[in-house]
Structures are given as structure tokens and as C-alpha cells.
C-alpha positions in Angstrom: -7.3 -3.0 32.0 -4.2 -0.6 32.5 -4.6 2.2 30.1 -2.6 5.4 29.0 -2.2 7.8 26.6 0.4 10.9 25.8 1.9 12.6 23.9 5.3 12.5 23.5 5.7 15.7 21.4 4.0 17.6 18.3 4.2 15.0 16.0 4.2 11.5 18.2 2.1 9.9 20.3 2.7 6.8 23.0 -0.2 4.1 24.0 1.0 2.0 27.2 -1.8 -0.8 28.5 -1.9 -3.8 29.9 -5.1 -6.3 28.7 -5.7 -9.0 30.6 -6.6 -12.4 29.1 -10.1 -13.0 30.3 -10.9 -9.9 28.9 -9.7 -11.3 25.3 -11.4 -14.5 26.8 -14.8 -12.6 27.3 -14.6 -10.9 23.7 -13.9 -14.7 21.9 -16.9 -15.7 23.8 -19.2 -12.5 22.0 -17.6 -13.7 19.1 -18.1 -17.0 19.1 -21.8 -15.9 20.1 -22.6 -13.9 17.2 -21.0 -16.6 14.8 -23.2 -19.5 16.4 -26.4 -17.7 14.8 -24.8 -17.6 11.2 -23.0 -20.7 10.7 -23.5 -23.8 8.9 -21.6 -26.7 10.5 -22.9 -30.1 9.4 -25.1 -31.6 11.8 -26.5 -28.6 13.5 -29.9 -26.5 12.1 -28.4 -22.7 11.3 -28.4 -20.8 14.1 -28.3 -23.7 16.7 -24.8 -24.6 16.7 -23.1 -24.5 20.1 -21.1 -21.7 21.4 -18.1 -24.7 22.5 -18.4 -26.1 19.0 -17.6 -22.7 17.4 -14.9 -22.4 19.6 -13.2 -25.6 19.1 -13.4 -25.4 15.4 -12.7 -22.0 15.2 -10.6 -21.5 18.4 -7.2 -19.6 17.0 -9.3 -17.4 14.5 -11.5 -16.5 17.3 -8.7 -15.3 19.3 -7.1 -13.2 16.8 -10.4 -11.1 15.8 -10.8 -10.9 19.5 -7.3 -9.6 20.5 -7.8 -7.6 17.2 -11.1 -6.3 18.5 -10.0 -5.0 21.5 -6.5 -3.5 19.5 -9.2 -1.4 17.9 -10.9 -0.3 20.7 -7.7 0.6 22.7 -6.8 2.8 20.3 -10.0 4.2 19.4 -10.2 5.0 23.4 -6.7 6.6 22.6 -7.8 8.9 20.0 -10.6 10.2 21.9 -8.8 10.8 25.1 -6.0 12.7 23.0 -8.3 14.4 20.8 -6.8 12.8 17.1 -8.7 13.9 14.4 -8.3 10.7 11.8 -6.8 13.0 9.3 -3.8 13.8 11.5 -2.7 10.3 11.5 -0.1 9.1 9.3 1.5 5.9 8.9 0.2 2.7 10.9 0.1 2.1 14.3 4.0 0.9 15.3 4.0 -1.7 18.6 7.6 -0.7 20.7 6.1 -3.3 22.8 4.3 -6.6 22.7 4.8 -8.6 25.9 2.2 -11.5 26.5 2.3 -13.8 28.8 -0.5 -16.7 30.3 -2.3 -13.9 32.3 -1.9 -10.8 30.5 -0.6 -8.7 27.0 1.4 -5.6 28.0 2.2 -3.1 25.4 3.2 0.4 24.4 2.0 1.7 20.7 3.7 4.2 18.9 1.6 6.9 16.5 2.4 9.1 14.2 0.7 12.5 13.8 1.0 15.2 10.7 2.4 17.8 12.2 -0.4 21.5 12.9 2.4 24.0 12.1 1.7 27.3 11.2 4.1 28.9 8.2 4.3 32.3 8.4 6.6 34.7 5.9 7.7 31.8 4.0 8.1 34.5 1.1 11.3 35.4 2.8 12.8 32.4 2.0 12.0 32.8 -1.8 15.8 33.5 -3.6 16.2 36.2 -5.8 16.8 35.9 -9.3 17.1 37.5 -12.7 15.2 35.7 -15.6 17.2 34.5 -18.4 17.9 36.5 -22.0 17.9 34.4 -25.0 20.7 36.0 -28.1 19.9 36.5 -31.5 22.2 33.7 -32.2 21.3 31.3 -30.3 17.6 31.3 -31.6 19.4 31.3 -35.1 21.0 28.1 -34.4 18.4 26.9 -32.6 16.5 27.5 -36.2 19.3 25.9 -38.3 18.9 22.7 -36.1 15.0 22.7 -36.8 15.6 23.1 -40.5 18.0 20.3 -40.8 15.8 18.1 -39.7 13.5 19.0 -42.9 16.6 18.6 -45.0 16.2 16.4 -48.2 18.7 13.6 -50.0 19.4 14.1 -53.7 21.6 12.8 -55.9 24.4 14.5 -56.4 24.9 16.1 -60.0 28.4 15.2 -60.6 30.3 12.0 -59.6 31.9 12.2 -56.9 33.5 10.1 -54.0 31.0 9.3 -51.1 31.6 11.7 -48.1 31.1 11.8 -44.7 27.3 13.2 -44.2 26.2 11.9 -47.1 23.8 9.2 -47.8 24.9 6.4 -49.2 22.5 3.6 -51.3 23.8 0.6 -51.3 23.7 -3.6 -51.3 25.0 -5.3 -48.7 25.2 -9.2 -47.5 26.9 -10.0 -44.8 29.3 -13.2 -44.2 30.2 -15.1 -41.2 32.9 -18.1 -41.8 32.6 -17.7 -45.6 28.6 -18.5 -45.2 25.8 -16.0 -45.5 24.1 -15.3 -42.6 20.4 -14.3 -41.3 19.4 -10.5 -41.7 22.7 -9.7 -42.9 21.8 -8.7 -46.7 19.4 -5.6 -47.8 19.0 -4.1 -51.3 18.9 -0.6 -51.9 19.3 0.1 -48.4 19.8 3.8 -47.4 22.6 5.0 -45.0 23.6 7.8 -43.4 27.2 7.8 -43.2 28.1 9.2 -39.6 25.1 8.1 -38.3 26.2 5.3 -35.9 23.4 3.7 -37.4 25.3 0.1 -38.4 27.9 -1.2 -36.0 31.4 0.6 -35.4 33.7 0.7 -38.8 31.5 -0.4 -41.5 30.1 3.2 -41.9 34.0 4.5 -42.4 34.9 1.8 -44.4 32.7 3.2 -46.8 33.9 6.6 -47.4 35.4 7.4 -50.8 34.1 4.7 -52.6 32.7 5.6 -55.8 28.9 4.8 -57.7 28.5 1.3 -58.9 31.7 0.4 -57.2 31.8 -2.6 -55.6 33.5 -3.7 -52.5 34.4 -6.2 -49.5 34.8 -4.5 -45.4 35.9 -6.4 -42.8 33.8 -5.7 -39.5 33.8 -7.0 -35.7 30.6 -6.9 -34.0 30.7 -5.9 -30.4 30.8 -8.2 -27.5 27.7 -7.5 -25.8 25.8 -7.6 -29.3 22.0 -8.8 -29.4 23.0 -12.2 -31.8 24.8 -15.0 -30.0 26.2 -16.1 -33.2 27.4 -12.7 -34.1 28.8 -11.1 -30.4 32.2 -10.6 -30.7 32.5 -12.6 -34.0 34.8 -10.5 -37.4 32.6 -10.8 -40.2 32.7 -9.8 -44.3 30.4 -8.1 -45.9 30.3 -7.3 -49.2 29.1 -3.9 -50.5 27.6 -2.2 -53.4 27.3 1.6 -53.7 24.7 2.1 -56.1 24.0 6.0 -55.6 25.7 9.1 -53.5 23.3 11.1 -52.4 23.9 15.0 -50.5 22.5 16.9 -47.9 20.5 19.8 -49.2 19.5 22.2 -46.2 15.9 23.7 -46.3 16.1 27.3 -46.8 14.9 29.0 -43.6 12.2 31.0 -44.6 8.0 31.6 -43.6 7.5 28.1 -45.6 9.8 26.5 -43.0 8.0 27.9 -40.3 4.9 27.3 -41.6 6.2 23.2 -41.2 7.8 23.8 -38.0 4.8 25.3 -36.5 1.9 23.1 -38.5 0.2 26.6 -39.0 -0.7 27.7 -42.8 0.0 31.4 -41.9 2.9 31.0 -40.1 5.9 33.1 -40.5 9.7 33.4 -39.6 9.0 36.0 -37.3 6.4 33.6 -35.5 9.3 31.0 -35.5 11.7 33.1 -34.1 9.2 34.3 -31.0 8.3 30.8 -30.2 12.1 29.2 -30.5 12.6 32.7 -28.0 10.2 31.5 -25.4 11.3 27.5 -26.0 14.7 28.4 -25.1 13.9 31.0 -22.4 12.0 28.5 -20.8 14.7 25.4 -20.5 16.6 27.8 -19.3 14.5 28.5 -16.4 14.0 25.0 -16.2 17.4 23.9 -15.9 18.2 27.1 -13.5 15.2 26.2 -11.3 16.5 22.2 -11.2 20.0 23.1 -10.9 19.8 26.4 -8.1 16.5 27.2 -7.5 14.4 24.6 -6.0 17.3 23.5 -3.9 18.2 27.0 -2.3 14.3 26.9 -1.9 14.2 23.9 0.1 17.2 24.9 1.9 16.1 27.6 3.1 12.6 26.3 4.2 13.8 23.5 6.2 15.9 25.5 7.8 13.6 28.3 8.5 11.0 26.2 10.6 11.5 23.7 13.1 9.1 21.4 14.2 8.6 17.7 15.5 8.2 15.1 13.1 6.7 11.5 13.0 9.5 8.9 14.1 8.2 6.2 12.3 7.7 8.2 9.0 11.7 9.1 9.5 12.4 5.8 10.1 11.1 4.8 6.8 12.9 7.3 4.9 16.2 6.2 6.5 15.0 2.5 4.9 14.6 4.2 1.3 17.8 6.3 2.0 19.6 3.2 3.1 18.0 0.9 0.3 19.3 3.8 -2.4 22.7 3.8 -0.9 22.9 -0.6 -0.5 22.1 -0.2 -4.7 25.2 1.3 -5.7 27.1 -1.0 -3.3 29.9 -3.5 -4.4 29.2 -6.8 -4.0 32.2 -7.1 -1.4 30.6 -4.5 0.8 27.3 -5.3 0.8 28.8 -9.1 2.2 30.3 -7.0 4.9 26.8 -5.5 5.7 24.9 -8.3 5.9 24.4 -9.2 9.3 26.5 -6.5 11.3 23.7 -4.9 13.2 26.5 -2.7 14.4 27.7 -1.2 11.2 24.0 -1.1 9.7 22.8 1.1 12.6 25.9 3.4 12.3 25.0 3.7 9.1 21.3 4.7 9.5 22.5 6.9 12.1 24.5 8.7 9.3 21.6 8.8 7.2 19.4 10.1 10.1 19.8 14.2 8.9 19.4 14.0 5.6 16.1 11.7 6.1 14.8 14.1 8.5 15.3 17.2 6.2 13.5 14.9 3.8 10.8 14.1 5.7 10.4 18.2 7.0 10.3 19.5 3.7 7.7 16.9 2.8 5.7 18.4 4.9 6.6 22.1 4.8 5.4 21.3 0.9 2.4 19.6 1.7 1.1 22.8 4.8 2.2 25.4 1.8 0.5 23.7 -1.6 -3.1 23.7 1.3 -2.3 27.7 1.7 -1.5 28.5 -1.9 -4.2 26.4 -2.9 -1.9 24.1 -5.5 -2.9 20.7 -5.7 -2.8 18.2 -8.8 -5.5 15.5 -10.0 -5.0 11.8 -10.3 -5.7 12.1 -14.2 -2.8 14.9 -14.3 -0.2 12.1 -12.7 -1.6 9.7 -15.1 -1.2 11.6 -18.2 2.4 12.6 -16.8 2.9 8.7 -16.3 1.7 8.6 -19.9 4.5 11.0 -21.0 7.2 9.6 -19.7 6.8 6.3 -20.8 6.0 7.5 -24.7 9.4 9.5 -24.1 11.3 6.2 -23.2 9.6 4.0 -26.0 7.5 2.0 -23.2 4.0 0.8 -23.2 2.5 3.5 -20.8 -0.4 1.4 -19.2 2.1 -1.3 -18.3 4.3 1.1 -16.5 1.2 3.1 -15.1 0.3 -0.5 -13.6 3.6 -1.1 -12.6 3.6 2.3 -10.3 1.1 1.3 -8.9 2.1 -2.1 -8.2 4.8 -0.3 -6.3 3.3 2.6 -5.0 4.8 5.2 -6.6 1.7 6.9 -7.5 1.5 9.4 -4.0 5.3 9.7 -4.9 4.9 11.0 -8.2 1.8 13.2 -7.3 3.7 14.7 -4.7 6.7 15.7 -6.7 4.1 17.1 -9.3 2.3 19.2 -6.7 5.9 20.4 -5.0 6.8 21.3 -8.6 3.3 23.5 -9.2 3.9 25.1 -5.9 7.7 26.3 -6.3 6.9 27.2 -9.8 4.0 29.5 -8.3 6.2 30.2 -5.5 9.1 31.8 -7.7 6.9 33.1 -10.5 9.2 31.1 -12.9 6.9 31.7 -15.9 5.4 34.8 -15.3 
């Protein structure tokens, strides 16, 4: 067998060989061997069954666990002659070439290695910045919006027309073609009036009516509304106003806080210092999302230069090209499909931005190993957990969908990128 191995640069390595056929030939027959002592084939004692019998029935499995075989041990020789630790491969073995023919296989394998690069002053590339004040006033607003929320409804002491911001407590039944229809009629029902809570117009149409007055609205439900029967349809609704209630603020005092904060000795002060820090830190949030991190990034991929793994760039040209097909026109994507020529002009366009992608994925990864950052499964899971109670989703069902997917190493490593440039830039320090 012809045999060589090289590498092509830092990150990339290139298997060339040549197997010949009876020597996947002589591997089938140490196969077939071995399997003649286990198997039961009707007819034949265990353990008696003829080589030539195993490899009729058997014949094309045989060959593929053979040619697999000595796949294995081609590039097992490979990593030894190149000295590959397992760790530094990433990605699976690619084949550039896979030529076989009556006598022979000829091929040349592509591997991808993580790349030994040592970082050095990588502090230098940390931007400079000032941390952000918080005013007097905005914590006082910030305050008045907490306080609002603890706001109660009471009936307002004299008569008056209902107003926007009220509440209003009414009956309602609603009518499509002169008939009632379902789930269009509550008693006693309490509405917000500029709440957006029922659909567009029937709130205003309610404005300046009086208590006990009674009245009929006219309302078109939207297009894309939930109800067949009701999408797009004008419909009547009848309406009783049975009480005006008004918005009475909570006083903002240590008893608010003392809500606010769930603690029984709480005070304003203790509001005010922990609305100080809230704000203070979605400000550093937003100004490490928005400028930070970025001119971070920037600056560390272009501060270093090393090789990278082709294959690994090649598959975030395919995300980066995937993205870009998703906001597509139906038109254009018609265009695309099945002009090679314009698809690899655009992956050739992509081909920078992947590769910056790709470097600072693993300028990240050498820098969280030095400054010791890492993040658990369970910490990816409960941040899993989070997001799905924050968009009203079952969180085990989406857990099980990233994982379906394999967004789980994706997550974890925007989590432990996250930890490290937080570290990085001291952002809460």
C-alpha cells in the first residue's frame, strides 16, 4: 500500500494512499473468519459454518467493515506518523479523493486540526472605557414605573364620563349577522381602556360613556384574526358600562419598597440603591452588546494570525450561506438553485467574514483555557430554561429541541465567550 502523510499547514493535514483490493480482499477474509465462530446460520452447529458461506451471505457487509477497517487503520498510521494528539482533531475526516477502480482505491483525506497558538498581550486589545452614571431622575422614574404597577382601581367618587386610562366594568355580547356568537359575551368584565387589550376601536368607542349607560359599537376584526368566522368580518356588540373606575398611584414610600423588594425591612433608600445598580447594569449591558464586545473581537482577530481548519471554514460559509438563502425572495432563491456558478461566487463572498468567525472561535476558546472561564452543562440548561419561561414556551420541549439540533455546543460557547469578555473588560467590577 502507497502511503503519505503531511501537513499542509498549522491547522490542516493531507492523507494520500493507494489500497489495493486484495488487501481489502485479505481483511473480508479475517472478517468473515472471526464471524464463522459466532454465527448461527440454519443448518450449520455454531461455530462450524463455512468461511465461503459467510461470505456469500454476508458478502457486501463484509466488504464495507473491511474497507472501513482498513480506513481506520490508515488513518490511525497517520496520526502516529504526524504526531496528532486526538484532542487536536476537530471535525471529521473529509475525502478530496475517492478513486476505486477493479484493482485498487486511491485517495487523499483531508483533517482538520485545532490550531497550538500561543496569545500573548491580548490585554492590549481590551478597549477603554468609562462606566456608566445613573441620574437622580432617571432612578425616579424608573421608581414611578415600579409603583404603577402596584396601582389600584376604585370607583370613582363622583360621576363622571369614562376616560382614557380608566377601567371600565362592563357587559358585552357580541353580534355577527344579527346572531350571537361564541365567546363574544362576558358580564362584569374589567377593561382597561388604552390597553390594546380587545381588538382595534372597540376600546375608543367606549370613551365618554356614562355608568349604567347602555350602548351598541360597530367593530371589524382584523384579517389575520385567530377565528375563521370572525377574520376580517364588521361585527356589533352591544355594551353596558356598569362602573368607572380610576387609577390611584401607590405612594412611593418604604412600604412600596418593602413590595418591590419582598423584604419586611426594606426602605426607599434600599429601593433607590438597587433601581441604581439595575439600571447601571443594562447600561453596561447594552454598551457591552452594542460597542464593546465587537471592538473586542475586532481587535483580537485582527491581532493574531494563524491557519485555520478548511473544513471547519467551509461549514461556516454553509451556516453563513443558509442565514443569507432565509431572507431571500422567492424569485432569487429560483435563480440560485442550480447555478453552481453564482452559488460559489457567493460563498466566495462569504469566505472573510466565515473565516473571522471561525478565528475568533478559536481565539475565545485558547483565552477562556488561560483565564480559566468555562461554563457547565447544567448552567446552559438552566439558561435554556430562562429563555423559554421569558417567551411563554415549555422549556423541556425547547431544551429537547436544541438538542435535536445541536445547538447545545452553540449556546455553551456563546455563554463561555460571554463569561470571558465580561472578565476580560471587568464590566461589573
Amino acid at each position: 500500500m502507497e502511503f503519505n502523510a503531511k501537513m499542509t499547514n498549522g491547522a490542516n493535514a493531507l492523507v494520500e494512499a493507494t489500497i489495493l483490493m486484495k488487501d481489502i480482499e485479505s481483511k473480508v477474509e479475517k472478517i468473515a473468519a472471526e464471524a464463522a465462530k459466532t454465527l448461527n446460520i440454519q443448518g450449520f452447529r455454531k461455530g462450524k459454518v463455512p468461511v465461503n458461506i459467510v461470505k456469500k451471505r454476508y458478502g457486501d457487509k463484509l466488504k464495507q467493515d473491511a474497507e472501513s477497517e482498513v480506513l481506520k487503520d490508515l488513518l490511525q498510521k497517520a496520526y502516529k506518523e504526524l504526531n496528532i494528539a486526538a484532542e487536536r482533531l476537530i471535525g471529521e475526516p473529509f475525502f478530496k479523493k475517492f478513486d476505486r477502480n477493479e484493482s485498487e482505491i486511491k485517495l487523499e483525506i483531508a483533517l482538520g486540526l485545532r490550531p497550538e497558538v500561543e496569545l500573548s498581550d491580548y490585554e492590549e486589545s481590551i478597549p477603554k472605557y468609562r462606566k456608566p452614571t445613573v441620574k437622580e431622575e432617571e432612578i425616579d422614574a424608573r421608581i414611578k414605573e415600579m409603583a404603577s404597577r402596584y396601582a389600584e382601581f376604585k370607583k370613582v367618587e363622583k360621576a363622571r364620563p369614562l376616560a382614557e386610562g380608566d377601567t371600565a366594568v362592563i357587559d358585552f355580547e357580541g353580534f355577527l349577522d344579527g346572531k350571537p356568537f361564541e365567546g363574544g359575551k362576558a358580564e362584569k368584565f374589567s377593561l382597561a381602556i388604552g390597553s390594546g387589550q380587545f381588538i382595534p376601536g372597540f376600546e375608543e368607542q367606549l370613551v365618554g360613556m356614562n355608568e349604567g349607560e347602555e350602548k351598541t359599537i360597530k367593530v371589524t376584526f382584523p384579517k389575520d384574526y385567530g377565528s375563521e368566522n370572525l377574520a376580517g368580518k364588521e361585527t356589533e356588540f352591544k355594551i353596558k358600562l356598569h362602573e368607572v373606575q380610576e387609577k390611584i398611584e401607590a405612594e412611593v414610600n418604604d412600604e412600596l419598597a418593602q413590595k418591590i423588594m419582598q423584604k419586611e425591612d426594606a426602605t426607599l433608600d434600599d429601593l433607590k440603591e438597587n433601581v441604581k445598580t439595575q439600571i447601571k447594569n443594562e447600561k453596561l449591558s447594552k454598551k457591552y452588546q452594542d460597542d464593546l464586545k465587537p471592538k473586542l473581537i475586532e481587535a483580537l482577530v485582527a491581532k493574531y494570525d494563524f491557519d485555520l481548519p478548511e473544513q471547519i471554514v467551509e461549514q461556516e460559509i454553509d451556516i453563513q450561506l443558509s442565514n443569507k438563502a432565509r431572507s431571500m425572495k422567492e424569485e432569487e432563491l429560483k435563480e440560485l438553485q442550480g447555478n453552481e456558478e453564482k452559488i460559489k461566487k457567493m460563498r466566495e463572498e462569504l469566505r472573510d467574514s466565515a473565516t473571522e468567525s471561525v478565528k475568533a472561535t478559536f481565539i475565545v476558546d485558547i483565552l477562556a483555557k488561560k483565564e480559566e472561564v468555562s461554563v457547565e452543562d447544567q448552567e446552559v440548561t438552566q439558561a435554556i430554561y430562562y429563555e423559554a419561561m421569558m417567551q411563554g414556551q415549555n422549556p423541556q420541549k425547547l431544551i429537547e429541541q436544541y438538542q435535536k439540533q445541536g445547538y447545545l455546543p452553540v449556546v455553551k460557547m456563546a455563554m463561555i465567550e460571554d463569561k470571558l469578555f465580561t472578565k476580560m473588560l471587568k464590566l461589573y467590577e
